[in-house]
N, C-alpha and C positions, 0 to 999 in steps of 0.2 A: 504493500500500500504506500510505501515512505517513499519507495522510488519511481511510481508510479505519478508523482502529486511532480514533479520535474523532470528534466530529461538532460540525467547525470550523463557526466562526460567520461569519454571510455579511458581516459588515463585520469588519474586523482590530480587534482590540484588545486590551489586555493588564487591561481592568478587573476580572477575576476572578484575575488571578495577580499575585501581590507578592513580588518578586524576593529578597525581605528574607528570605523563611519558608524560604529554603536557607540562611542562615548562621545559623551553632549561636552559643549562648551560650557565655558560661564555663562556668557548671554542665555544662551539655551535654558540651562538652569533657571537662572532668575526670571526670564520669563513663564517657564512653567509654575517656576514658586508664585509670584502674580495668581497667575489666571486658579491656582489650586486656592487661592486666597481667597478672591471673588466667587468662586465656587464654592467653596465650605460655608463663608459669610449667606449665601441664600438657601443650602441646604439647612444652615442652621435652624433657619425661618419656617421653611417651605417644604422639603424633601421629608416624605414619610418613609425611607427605607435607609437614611443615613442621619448624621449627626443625630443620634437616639440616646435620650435620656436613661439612664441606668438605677434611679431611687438611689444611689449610694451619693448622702448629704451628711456621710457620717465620714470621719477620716483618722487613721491608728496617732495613737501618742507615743508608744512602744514602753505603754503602762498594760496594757493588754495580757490576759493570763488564764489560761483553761486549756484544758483538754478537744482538739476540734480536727473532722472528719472533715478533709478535699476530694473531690472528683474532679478531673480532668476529662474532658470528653474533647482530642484534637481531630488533626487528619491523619494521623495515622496509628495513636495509641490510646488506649484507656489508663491512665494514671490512678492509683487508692493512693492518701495517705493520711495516717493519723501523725497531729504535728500539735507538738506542747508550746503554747507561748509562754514567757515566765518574763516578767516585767525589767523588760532594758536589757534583753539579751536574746541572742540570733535565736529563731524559731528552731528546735529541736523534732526531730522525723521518731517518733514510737515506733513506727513503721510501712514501708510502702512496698507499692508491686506496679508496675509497669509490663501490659500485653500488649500487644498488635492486636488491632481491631481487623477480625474478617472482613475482605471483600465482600461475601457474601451477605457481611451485611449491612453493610455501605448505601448500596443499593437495591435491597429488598423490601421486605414491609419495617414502617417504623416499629411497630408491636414487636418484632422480634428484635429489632436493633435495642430496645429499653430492656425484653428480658435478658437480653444480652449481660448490658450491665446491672441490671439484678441480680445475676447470679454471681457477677463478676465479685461484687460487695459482700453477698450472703458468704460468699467463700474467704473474704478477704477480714471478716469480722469476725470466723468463727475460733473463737476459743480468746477472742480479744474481748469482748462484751461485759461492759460492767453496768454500760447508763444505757441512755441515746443521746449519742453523740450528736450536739450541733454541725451541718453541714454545708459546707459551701460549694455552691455545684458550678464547677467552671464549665460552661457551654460555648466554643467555640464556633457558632453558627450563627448569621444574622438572627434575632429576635429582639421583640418591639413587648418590651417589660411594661406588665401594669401595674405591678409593686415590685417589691426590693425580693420575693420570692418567686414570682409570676409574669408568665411573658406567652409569646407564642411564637411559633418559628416562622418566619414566612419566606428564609429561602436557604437553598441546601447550596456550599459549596467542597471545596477540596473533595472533588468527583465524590461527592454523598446526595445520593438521592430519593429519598423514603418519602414518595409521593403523600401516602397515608398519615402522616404524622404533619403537615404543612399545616401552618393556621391551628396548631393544639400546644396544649404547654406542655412541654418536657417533663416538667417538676410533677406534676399530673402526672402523665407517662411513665413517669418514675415510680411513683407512689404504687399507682396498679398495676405493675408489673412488680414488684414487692408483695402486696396483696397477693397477687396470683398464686406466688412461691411460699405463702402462709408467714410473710413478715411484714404486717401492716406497719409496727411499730420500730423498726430495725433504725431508723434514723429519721431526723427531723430537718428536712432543708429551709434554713435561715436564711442563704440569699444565694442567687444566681448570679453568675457573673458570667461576663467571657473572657476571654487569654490576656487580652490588652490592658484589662481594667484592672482583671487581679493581680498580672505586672505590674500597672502603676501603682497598685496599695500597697504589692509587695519593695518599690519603690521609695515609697511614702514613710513605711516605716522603718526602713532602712537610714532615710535623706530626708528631711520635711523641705525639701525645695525642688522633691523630683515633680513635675508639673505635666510630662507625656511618657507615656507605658505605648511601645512599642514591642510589636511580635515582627520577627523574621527568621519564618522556620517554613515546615509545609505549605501554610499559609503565610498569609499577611493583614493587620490591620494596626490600629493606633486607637488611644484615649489621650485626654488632656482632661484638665478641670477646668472648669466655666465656672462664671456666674449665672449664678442658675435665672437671672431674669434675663439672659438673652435667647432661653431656653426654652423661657414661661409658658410659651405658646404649643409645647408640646406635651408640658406635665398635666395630667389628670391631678386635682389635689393639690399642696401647699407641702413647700421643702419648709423646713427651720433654717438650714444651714445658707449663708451666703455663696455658696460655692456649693457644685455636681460635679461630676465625672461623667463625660461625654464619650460615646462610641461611636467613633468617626463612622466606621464601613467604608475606610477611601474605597479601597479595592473597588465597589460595586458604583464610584462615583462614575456616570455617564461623559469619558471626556472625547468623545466620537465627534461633537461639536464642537469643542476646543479648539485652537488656532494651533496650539502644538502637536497634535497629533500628524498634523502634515508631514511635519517631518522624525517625527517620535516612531509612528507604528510604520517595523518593515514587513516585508513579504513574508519573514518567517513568525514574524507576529501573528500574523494575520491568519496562518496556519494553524497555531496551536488552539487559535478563538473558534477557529471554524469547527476542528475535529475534537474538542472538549466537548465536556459532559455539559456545558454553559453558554453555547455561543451568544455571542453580545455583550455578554455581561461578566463583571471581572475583569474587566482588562488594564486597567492597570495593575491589580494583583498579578495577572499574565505576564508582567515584566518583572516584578520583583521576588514572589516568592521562590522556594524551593522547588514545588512543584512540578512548575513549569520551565526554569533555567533549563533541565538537561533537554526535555523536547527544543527548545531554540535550539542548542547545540546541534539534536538530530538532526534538524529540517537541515542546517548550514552543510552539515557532511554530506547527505543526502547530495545535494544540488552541487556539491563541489565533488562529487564520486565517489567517496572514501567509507561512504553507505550503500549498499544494497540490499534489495528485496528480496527477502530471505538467511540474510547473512549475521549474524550477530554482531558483526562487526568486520572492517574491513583490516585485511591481516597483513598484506604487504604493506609494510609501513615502515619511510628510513626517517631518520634524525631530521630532519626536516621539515617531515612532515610533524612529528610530533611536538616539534620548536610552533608551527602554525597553530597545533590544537592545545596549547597552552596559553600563548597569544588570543584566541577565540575564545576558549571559559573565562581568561582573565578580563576581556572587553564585555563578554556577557553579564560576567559578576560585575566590574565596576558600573552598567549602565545600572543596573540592579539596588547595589549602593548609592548611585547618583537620586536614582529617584526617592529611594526611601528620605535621602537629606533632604527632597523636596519638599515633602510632606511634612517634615520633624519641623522645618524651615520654616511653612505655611500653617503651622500650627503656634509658632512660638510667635509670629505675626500676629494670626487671629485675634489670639488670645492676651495679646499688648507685653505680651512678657516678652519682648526684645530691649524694653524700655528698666530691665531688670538686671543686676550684675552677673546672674548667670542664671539657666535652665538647665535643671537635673532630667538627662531623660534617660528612665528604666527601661531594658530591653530584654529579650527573652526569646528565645529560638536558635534551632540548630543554625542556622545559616551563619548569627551573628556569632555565634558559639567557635563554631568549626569552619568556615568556609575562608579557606587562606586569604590571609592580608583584606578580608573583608571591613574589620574594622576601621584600619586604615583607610581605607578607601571612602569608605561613610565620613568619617572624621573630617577628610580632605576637600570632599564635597560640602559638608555646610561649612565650612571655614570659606572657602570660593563663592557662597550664597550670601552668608551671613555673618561671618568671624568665628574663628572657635574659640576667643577668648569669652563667648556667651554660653557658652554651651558644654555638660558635661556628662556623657556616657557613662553609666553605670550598667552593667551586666548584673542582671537579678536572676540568676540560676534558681531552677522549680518556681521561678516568679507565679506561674498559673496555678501552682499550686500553694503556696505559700499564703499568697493574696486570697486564695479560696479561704483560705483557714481565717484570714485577719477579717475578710467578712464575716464567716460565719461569727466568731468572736464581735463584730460592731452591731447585729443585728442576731443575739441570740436570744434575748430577752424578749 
């Protein structure tokens, strides 16, 4: 099918593709940052499937202390952990387990993917059990919360698609699929979160000046905190706190009408949007996450020969050629990083904190983990946007799960 989509050349070579034509300029940059500005400023208002209000008007002192159960639900695992806060000191793991979530049920019925993780828990608490555990359930998937425990999903990504669960709450889904297994009572979820938010809290109580929780791993997305009255228009009900935590969903922001897409989205873009489980939508996640980097990579081999239909990989291959395919994931990744700085960039904007002696932003995800000199390259990008004398990366390891717990803890009562 991959060699089929162009019409590779009978000797391998990369003479017609210049690895260089995927990273963006400064200008580039800062015009995207602009127009992502502009854009979030009326999703903020307007857009019912981005900038979404989260209920969390509560924020850790790291006076915090109990006993508290996290779930993790990403793209590619189910995370348990039970994690002890104890006042002014790093959150402590009782214990955890980390699966691979079936393909099978990725895309099957939602009902099986919830008993999924029911039983995933019922096995993960047995012989652990003293109370019920306060729970903080990290939910990785677009959802439009109508309390601090209650939401409904209204769309699947990182190739998950459980038609039957669309428009239902999770936390529900949870519950009766607990029931089902005869543990109505096995745990009590206090608050729902997704990856970014619980980064930022896990942030928070690390920094009290980290202000954007950022994920770059299978996925992608961002949180910042707001005032919650420029919000207003989206909360059902009355915050106490002057300040929310907002869940961007850049990923699903529509930038097809953008001026930069003209010269942002290339033909192997365009590819992985068409042949995804999503087409249209996502696409800027389609440039940054994990996900999708190695399909760009495909399509590029593909079209330069060094792919074939059928082949796992193309084997004749000298010093040269692998100097190009280093050169290619390294331009891949850094457009990858460029854009994420756009976003970190267009948020530290938005949100007036550039006007501030520095922005602490929490991060979490394999890419920024593991993905060589990735950090570097993010760093290099908003310093070229913004200065990096504003700005300062903190790497929140089990951020989504951490943050899970530091909810569960601000909303257990």
């Amino acid at each position: 099918m991959l060699a089929s989509i162009f019409s590779p050349k009978n000797t391998p070579s990369f003479e017609s593709f210049d690895p260089k034509s995927l990273i963006l300029s400064t200008d580039k940059l800062k015009l995207i940052c602009s127009e992502l500005v502009s854009k979030f400023e009326k999703e903020l208002e307007f857009s019912p499937n981005s900038m979404l209000p989260t209920f969390i008007d509560r924020f850790p002192l790291g006076n915090e202390e109990g006993t508290f159960m996290a779930i993790d639900i990403g793209g590619t695992n189910i995370r348990l952990d039970l994690i002890a806060l104890k006042k002014h000191k790093a959150p402590a793991f009782i214990a955890n387990c980390t699966k691979p979530i079936p393909g099978s049920y990725k895309k099957g019925s939602g009902t099986k993917l919830f008993e999924f993780i029911a039983l995933e828990i019922i096995g993960f608490l047995e012989g652990k059990k003293i109370e019920v555990f306060p729970l903080g359930f990290t939910f990785s998937f677009p959802l439009k919360q109508t309390s601090i425990n209650s939401g409904h999903i209204f769309q699947w990504n990182k190739d998950f698609h459980c038609e039957d669960a669309l428009m239902k709450d999770p936390v529900l889904l949870l519950q009766c699929a607990l029931e089902k297994q005869g543990y109505p009572d096995l745990v009590k979820v206090s608050a729902i979160v997704n990856d970014t938010i619980a980064t930022l809290l896990s942030g928070i109580y690390i920094n009290s000046n980290a202000k954007i929780g950022l994920i770059l791993g299978t996925g992608t997305n961002a949180s910042y905190v707001e005032k919650t009255q420029k919000i207003a228009s989206k909360i059902e009900g009355s915050f106490k706190s002057e300040y929310t935590l907002v869940n961007t969903e850049f990923g699903s922001t529509d930038i097809n009408s953008m001026d930069f897409i003209s010269f942002l989205s290339t033909k192997y873009d365009q590819l992985v949007d068409k042949n995804s489980a999503n087409p249209g939508n996502q696409i800027l996640e389609k440039m940054i996450s994990g996900r999708y980097l190695g399909e760009i990579f495909s399509y590029i081999l593909v079209e330069n020969g060094y792919l074939k239909e059928g082949d796992p990989f193309y084997t004749a291959i000298d010093m040269n050629a692998i100097e190009r395919f280093l050169m290619v994931c390294s331009a891949i990744s850094s457009r990858s990083a460029q854009l994420a700085a756009c976003v970190i960039c267009a948020l530290i904007i938005l949100s007036n904190n550039q006007c501030e002696d520095m922005t602490v932003v929490a991060i979490d995800g394999s890419i920024f983990e593991n993905y060589h000199k990735y950090a570097e390259r993010l760093e290099q990008a908003i310093s070229s946007i913004i200065g990096s004398s504003k700005v300062k990366l903190i790497f929140c390891k089990d951020g989504s799960g951490i943050g899970a717990a530091i909810a569960a803890s601000l909303y257990a009562s």
